[in-house]
C-alpha positions, -999 to +999 in steps of 0.1 A: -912-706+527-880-720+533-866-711+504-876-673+513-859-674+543-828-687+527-826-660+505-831-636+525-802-650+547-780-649+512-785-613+507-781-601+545-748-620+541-739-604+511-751-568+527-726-577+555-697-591+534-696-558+510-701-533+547-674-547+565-651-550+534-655-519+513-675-498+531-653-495+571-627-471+569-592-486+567-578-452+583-597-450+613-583-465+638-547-457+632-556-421+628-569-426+664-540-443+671-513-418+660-533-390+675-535-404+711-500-413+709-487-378+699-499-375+734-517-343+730-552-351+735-573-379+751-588-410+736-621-391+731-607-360+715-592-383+690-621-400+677-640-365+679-608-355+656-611-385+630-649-385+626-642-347+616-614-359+592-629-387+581-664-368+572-643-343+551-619-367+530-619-401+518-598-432+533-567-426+505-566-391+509-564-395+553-537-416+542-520-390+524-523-371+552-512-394+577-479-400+552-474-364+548-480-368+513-496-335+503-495-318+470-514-306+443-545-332+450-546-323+485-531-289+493-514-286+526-532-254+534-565-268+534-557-298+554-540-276+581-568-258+581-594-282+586-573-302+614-569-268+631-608-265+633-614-300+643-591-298+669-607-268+683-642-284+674-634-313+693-612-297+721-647-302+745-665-328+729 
């Protein structure tokens, strides 16, 4: 039995080792960061705004964006675009 349970421990550890370090956006939180402190919007619009990015592109492309680093991968167009419609999305959360 005891060997069962420390299995099981071994693989939740595991589970929670690869979640936190390869699964958590890396972009998050300064997205939310650099949004509030355009000072624009609130706190909550923010987040409302990077779960919308962040649900549309991956981490290194919301990098990209966030360095203004747009070309033929990520054209600018589309990205305007979707910000524009998050922000309005998100303008009442």
């Amino acid at each position: 039995m005891s060997k069962v349970l420390l299995w099981i421990s071994a693989v939740l550890l595991a589970v929670y080792v690869i979640k936190t370090e390869y699964m958590t956006s890396k972009t998050y939180e300064p997205f939310v960061a650099g949004c509030v402190a355009a000072g624009t919007a609130s706190e909550e619009q923010c987040e409302c705004l990077a779960r919308y990015i962040h649900k549309r592109y991956s981490d290194l492309d919301v990098q990209a964006i966030m360095d203004n680093r747009l070309g033929n991968e990520l054209p600018r167009s589309k990205v305007e675009q979707d910000i524009r419609q998050g922000s309005q999305l998100c303008a009442n959360p």
